[in-house]
Every structure is written in C-alpha cells, then in structure tokens.
N, C-alpha and C positions, 0 to 999 in steps of 0.2 A: 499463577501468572507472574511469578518471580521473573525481573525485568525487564518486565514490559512493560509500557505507559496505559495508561488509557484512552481509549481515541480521545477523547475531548480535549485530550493537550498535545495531537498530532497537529503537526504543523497544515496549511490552509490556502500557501503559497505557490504552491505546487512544485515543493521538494521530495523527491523522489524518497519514500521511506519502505522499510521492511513492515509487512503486514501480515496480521493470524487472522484469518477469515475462517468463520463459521457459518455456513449457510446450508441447511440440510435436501432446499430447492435445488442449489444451483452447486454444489463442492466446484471449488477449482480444481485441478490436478491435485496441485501441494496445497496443503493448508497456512503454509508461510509463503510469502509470495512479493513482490516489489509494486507498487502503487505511487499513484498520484495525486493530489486532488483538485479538480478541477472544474470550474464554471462553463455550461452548454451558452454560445454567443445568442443561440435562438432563443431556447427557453427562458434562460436565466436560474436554471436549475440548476444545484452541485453534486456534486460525488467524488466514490472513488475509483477512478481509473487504474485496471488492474493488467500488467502483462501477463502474455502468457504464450508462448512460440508454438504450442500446437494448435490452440484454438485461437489466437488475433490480441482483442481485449476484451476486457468485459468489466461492469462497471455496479458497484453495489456500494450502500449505503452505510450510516453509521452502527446502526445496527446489527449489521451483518459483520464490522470486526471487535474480535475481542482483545485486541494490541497491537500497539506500533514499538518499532526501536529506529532511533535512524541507524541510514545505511552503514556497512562497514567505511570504514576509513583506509586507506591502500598504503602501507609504509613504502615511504620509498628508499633502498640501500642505497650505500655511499658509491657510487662509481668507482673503480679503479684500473 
C-alpha cells in the first residue's frame, strides 16, 4: 500500500480525494476511483460518496476502502 494513507487520516470535510475501494459485494468499475465524504441531512449518517459516469454514485463505508491520496494538483504553464 506504498502511498497511500489510511482512511482514518482521510479528510472528513468533504474534499474531494482519490480512493482504493475494495468490496467484493459491490466492485466499482475501477478500484481507484474519486469520493467524498459526506453527512445524510435526514439520517445524520456519514460516508463515502463515490462517482462514477456509468452507474450515478454509490456510497460505502470505512471499511470498504483500503486508501486515500489527495487529488492530483493541475500545474499550470506559464502563458506566452
């Protein structure tokens, strides 16, 4: 699991991070895939909200990943 973090030090705020999910119920498409995490207003329940363009979202627990990185960072070139 060379660098990756552990969920437990993924952020909580709902910054957008790179996630490895393993879940042998439910595979996403990719196993690396962009997420969120996020508070239900009704429940009062959390998770992690996961995109995904063919299927919508979907949303799974701490359990279910085995590492976060944040996202890439976008350089931006000098204009000319």
């Amino acid at each position: 699991m060379e660098d990756w973090y552990p969920v437990r030090l993924a952020p909580r705020d709902g910054t957008p991070v790179t996630l490895w999910i393993e879940d042998e119920d439910a595979p996403p498409t990719y196993p690396v895939t962009v997420g969120v995490w996020e508070t239900d207003d009704m429940t009062g329940r959390s998770h992690w909200r996961v995109f995904g363009a063919r299927y919508g979202t979907h949303t799974y627990l701490d359990q279910h990943i085995v590492g976060w990185r944040p996202m890439p960072r976008i350089r931006q070139g000098r204009g000319g």
